[in-house]
C-alpha positions as MATLAB code, in Angstrom:
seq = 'XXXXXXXXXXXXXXXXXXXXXXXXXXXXXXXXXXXXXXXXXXXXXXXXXXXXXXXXXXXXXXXXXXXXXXXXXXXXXXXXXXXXXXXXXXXXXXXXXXXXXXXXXXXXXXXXXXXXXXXXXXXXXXXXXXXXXXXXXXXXXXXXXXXXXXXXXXXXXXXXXXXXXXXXXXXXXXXXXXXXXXXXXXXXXXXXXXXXXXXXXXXXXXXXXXXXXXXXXXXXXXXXXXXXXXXXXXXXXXXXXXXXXXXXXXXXXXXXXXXXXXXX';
ca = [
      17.649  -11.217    8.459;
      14.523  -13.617    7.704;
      11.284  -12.284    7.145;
       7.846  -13.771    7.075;
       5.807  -12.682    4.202;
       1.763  -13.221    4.497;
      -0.403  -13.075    2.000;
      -4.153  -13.207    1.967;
      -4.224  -15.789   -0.852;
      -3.787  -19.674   -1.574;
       0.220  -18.721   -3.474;
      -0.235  -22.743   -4.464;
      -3.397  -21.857   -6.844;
      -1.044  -18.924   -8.618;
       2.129  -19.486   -9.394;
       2.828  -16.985  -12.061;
       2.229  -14.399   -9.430;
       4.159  -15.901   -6.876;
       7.075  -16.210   -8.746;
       6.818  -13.303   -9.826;
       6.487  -11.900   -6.448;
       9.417  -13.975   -5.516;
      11.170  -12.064   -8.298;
      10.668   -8.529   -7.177;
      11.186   -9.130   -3.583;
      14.923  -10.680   -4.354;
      15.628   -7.240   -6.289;
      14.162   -4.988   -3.358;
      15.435   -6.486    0.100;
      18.810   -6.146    1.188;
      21.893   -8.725    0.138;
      21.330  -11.388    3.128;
      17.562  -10.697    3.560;
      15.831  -14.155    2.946;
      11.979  -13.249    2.635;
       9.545  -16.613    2.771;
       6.309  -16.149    1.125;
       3.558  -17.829    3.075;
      -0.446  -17.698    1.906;
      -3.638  -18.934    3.701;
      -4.619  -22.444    4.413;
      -5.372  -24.550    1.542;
      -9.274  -24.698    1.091;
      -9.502  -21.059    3.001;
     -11.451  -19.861   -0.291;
     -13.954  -21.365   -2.914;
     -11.354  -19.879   -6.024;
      -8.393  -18.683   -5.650;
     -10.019  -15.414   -5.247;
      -9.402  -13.819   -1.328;
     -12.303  -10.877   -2.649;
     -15.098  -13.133   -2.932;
     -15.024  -13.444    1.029;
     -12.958  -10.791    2.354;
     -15.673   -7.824    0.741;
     -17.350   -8.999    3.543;
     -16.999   -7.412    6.957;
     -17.701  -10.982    8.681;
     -15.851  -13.195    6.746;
     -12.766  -10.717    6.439;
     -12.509  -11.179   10.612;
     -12.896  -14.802   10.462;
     -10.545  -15.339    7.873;
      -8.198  -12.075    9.628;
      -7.343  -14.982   12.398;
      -4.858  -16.843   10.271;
      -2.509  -13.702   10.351;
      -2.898  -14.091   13.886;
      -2.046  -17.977   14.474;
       0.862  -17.005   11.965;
       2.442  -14.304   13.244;
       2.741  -16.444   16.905;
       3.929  -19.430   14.431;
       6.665  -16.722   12.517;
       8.211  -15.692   15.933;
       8.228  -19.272   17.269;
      10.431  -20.119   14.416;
      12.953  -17.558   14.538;
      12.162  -15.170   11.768;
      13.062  -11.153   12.656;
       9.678   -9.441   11.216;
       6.421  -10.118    9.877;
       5.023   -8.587    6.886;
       1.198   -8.242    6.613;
       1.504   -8.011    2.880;
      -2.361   -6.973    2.073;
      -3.780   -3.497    1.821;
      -6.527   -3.890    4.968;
      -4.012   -5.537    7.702;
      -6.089   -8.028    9.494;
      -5.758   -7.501   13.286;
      -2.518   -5.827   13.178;
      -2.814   -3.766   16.408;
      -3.727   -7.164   18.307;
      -0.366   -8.910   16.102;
       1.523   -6.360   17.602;
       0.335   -7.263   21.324;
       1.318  -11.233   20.964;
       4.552  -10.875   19.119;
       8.153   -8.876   20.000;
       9.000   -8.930   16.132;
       8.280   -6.206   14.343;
       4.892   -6.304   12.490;
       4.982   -4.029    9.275;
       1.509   -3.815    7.255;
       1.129   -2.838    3.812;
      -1.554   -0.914    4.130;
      -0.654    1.137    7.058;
       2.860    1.439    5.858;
       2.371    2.813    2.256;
      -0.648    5.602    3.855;
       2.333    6.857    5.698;
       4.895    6.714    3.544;
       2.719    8.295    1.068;
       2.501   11.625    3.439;
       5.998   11.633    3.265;
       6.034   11.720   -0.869;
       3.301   13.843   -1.363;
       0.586   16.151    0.421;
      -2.031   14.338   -0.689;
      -2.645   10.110   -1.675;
      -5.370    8.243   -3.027;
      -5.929    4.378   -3.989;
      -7.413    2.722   -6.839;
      -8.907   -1.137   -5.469;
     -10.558   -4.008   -6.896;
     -12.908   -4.379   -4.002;
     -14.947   -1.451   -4.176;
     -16.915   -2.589   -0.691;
     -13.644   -2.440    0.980;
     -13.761    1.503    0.939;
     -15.451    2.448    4.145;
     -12.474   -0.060    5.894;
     -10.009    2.263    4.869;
     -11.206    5.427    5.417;
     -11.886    4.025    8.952;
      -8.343    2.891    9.215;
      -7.329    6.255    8.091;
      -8.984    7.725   11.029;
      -7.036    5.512   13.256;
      -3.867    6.650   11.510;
      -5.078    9.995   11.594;
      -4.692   10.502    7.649;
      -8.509   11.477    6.885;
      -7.259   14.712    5.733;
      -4.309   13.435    3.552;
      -6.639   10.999    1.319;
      -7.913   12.688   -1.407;
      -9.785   10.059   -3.354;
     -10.194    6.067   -3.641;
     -11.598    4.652   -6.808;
     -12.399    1.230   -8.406;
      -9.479    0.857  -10.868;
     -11.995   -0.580  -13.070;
     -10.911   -4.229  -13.400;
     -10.344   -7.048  -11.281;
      -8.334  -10.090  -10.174;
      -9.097  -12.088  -12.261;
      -8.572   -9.792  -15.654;
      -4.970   -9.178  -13.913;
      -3.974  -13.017  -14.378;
      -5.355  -13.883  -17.239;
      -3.306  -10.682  -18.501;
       0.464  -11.176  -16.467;
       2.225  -11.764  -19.699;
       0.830   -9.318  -21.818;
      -1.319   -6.561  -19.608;
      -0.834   -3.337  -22.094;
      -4.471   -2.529  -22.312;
      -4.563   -3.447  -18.066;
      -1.693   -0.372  -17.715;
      -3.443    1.543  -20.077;
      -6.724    1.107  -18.131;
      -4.818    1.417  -14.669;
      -3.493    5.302  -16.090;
      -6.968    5.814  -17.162;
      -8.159    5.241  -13.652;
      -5.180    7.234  -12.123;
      -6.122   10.003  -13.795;
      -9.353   10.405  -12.497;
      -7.755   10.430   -9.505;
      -5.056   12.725  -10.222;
      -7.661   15.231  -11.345;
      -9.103   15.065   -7.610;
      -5.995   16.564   -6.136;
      -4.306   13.124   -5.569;
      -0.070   13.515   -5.670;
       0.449   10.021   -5.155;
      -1.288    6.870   -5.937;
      -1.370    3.415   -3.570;
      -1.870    0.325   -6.035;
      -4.401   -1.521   -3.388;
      -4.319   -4.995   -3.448;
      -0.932   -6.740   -3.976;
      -1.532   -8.724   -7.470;
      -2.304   -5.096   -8.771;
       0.946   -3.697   -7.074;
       2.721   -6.389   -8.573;
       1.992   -6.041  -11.758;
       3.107   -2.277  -11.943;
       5.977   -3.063  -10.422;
       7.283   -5.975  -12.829;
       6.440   -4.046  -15.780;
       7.726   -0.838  -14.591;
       4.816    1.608  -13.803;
       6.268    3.939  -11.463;
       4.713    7.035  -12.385;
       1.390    8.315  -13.994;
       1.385   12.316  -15.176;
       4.430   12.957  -12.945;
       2.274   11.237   -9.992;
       4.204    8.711   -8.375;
       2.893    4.846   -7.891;
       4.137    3.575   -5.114;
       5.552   -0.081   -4.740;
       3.606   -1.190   -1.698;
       5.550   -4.605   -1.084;
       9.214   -2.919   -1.573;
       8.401   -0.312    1.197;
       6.363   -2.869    3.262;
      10.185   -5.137    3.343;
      12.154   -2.253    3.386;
      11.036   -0.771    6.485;
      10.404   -4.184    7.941;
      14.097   -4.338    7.601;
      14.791   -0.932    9.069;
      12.844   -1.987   11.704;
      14.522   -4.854   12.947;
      17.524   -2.741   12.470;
      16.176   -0.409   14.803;
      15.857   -2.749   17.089;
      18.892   -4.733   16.782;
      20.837   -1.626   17.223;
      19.439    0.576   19.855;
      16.661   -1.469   20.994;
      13.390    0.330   19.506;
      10.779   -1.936   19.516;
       6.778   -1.971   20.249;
       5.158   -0.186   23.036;
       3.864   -2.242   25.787;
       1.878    0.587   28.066;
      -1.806    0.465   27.663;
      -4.197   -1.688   27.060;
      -3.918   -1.498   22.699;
       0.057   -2.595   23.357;
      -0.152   -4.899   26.687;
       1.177   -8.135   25.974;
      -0.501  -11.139   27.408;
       1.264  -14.149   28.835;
       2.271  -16.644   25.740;
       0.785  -19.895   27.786;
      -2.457  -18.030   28.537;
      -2.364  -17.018   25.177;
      -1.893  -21.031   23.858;
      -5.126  -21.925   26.040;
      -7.152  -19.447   24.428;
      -6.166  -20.650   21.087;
      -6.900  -24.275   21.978;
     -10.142  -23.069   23.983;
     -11.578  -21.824   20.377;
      -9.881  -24.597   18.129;
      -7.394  -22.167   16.756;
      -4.119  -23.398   17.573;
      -4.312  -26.052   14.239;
];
């Protein structure tokens, strides 16, 4: 099984956390899985900071079309899933109209699997102006009722690299944080975006006051790989009734992508 892996960052400009990404994803996937990590275009930002653009409604879409061009370029080269491994899942509904590959989203998958650990989840973000996405998207998922909180975590990107080797006072900041949310009513916490999950995950943060913290990329591959099991074995696979799950023709689709410059 061979899975594409997006991410909404430049990997080249960090590679402590990519290898250390690399690291955790070997221990989660299945013997025979090969996962291949894949970022934006070089250049996409002015750091190697995605939040300094995506906070913004307008720039988020703009820059959401990569995970587009790249899913069509994942399924043209043979891999069995894509993983949209960022909290807000650019244009995954539309990914899931172009491509017959499963398309698992981090975001979307962890809300879910969330309901099924707990009655009631919350998330603690870097990107504070990212909030009212989410609760949107939780009205699409129908999960309003099952969020009970979303909070800064009260540092950022930035803090979380400079700290990788050593990020003791980060944790201790991170439980801080979680127990804010804890004290809301929240039974299990969603570490938003990935360098955040990562970091929990390497050094072993699975729990806060009993609360679980889930590890958004290991259930993001693992059902990616259930899915394509699914499908391999008795052929579930995307919808295709309606107009949300319609799949266009692939040539018409090409034109389109040429008409607007996108096909690069």
């Amino acid at each position: 099984m061979k899975i594409w892996h997006q991410s909404f960052t430049e990997l080249d400009l960090l590679p402590a956390y990519r290898e250390a990404m690399e690291r955790h994803m070997r221990r989660v996937v299945s013997p025979g899985t090969e996962v291949v990590l894949h970022g934006v275009r070089p250049g996409t930002y002015p750091s190697n900071y995605p939040g300094t653009d995506i906070s913004y409604s307008s720039l988020f879409a703009l820059h959401g079309t990569q995970w587009i061009t790249q899913a069509l370029k994942a399924q043209d080269e043979g891999f069995d899933a894509y993983a949209m491994c960022t909290l807000p899942n650019p244009f995954i509904r539309e990914i899931r109209s172009l491509v017959d590959m499963p398309v698992v989203g981090y975001g979307e998958a962890n809300m879910h699997m969330a309901c099924m650990l707990g009655h009631r989840f919350g998330m603690l973000l870097f990107i504070d102006r990212m909030i009212p996405l989410y609760q949107e998207q939780m009205g699409i998922y129908g999960l309003q009722s099952r969020c009970a909180g979303i909070r800064p975590v009260g540092f950022t990107f930035n803090d979380v690299l400079t700290a990788w080797s050593d990020p003791t006072e980060l944790i201790g900041r991170f439980e801080k944080s979680a127990g804010l949310l804890i004290d809301q009513g929240v039974d299990v916490i969603i570490p938003g975006e990935m360098p955040l999950n990562i970091l929990l995950a390497t050094h072993g943060v699975t729990r806060v006051q009993g609360v679980p913290i889930m590890d958004g990329i290991a259930v993001t591959l693992k059902l990616a790989e259930m899915q394509v099991s699914l499908k391999n074995t008795v052929g579930l696979s995307q919808s295709r009734q309606g107009w949300m799950n319609a799949a266009p023709d692939r040539k018409r689709v090409d034109e389109v992508l040429a008409f607007y410059g996108l096909n690069r």
